[in-house]
C-alpha positions in Angstrom: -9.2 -1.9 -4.6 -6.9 0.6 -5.8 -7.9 3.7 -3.4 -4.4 5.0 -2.5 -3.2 7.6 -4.8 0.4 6.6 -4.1 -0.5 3.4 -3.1 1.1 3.9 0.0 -1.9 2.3 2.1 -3.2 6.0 3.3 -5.0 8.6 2.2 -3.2 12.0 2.9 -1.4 15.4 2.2 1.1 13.7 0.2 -2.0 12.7 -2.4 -3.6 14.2 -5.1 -6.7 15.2 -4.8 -9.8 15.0 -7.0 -12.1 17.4 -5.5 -13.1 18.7 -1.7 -14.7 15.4 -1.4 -11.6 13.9 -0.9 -10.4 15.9 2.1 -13.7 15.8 3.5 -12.6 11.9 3.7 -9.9 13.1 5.5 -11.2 15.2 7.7 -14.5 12.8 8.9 -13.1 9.4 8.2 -9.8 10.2 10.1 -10.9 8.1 13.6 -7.0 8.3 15.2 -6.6 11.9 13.8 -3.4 11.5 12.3 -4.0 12.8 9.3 -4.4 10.0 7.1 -7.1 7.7 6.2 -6.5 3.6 6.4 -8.5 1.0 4.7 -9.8 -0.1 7.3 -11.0 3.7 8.8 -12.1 4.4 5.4 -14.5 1.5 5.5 -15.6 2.0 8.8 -16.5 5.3 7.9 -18.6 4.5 4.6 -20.5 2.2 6.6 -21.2 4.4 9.5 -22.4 7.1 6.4 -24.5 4.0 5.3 -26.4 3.6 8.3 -27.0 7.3 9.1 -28.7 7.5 5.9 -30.6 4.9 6.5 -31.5 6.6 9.5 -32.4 9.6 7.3 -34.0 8.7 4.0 -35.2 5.2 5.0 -37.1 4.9 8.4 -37.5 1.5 9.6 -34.7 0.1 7.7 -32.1 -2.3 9.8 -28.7 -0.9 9.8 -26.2 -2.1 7.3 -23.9 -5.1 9.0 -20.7 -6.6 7.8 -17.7 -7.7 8.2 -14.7 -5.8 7.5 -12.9 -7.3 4.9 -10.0 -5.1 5.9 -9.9 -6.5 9.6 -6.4 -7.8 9.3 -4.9 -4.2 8.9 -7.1 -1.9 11.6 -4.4 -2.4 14.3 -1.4 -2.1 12.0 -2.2 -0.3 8.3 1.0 -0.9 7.4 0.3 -5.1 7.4 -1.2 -7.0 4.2 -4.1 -8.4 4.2 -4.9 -11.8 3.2 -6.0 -10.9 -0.4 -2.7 -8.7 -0.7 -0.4 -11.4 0.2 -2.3 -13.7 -2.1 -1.8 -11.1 -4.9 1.9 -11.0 -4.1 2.5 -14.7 -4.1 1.0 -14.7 -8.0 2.8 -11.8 -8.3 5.8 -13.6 -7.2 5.3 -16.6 -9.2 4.6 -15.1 -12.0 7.7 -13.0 -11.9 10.2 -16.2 -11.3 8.3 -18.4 -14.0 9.0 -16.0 -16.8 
């Protein structure tokens, strides 16, 4: 998932953006208010949108539950997750088998 613009692991001034969707992003999905948005906030953030639509446009429908698949970067944005470290080990490979 490739939603870093610099691919820096946040969302922020520094980016370019495509539209005032994107700093609307910012400005809702920003939970520690430090002016960037992490994975793991950003998913957090969808889902909450989920469920209040839900709310909305589909009464009687359960909320949306998951597991956030970017668990192992909410305390610390700048760690890999388990599918990023298993990139950079093909990655790796890959570059000292050639």
């Amino acid at each position: 998932m490739e939603f870093y613009s610099k691919n820096d692991k946040f969302v922020n001034a520094d980016d370019k953006y495509k539209d005032e969707h994107d700093l609307l992003i910012i400005a809702e999905c920003d939970a520690d208010n430090d002016g960037s948005v992490t994975y793991c906030e950003a998913w957090e953030c969808l889902l909450m949108v989920e469920n209040k639509m839900r709310d909305t446009k589909c009464k009687g429908r359960s909320h949306l539950v998951c597991d956030n698949p970017f668990k192992d970067t909410c305390e610390c944005p700048e760690a890999l997750s388990c599918e990023d470290v298993n990139k950079e080990t093909l990655n790796w490979f890959t570059y000292y088998n050639n």
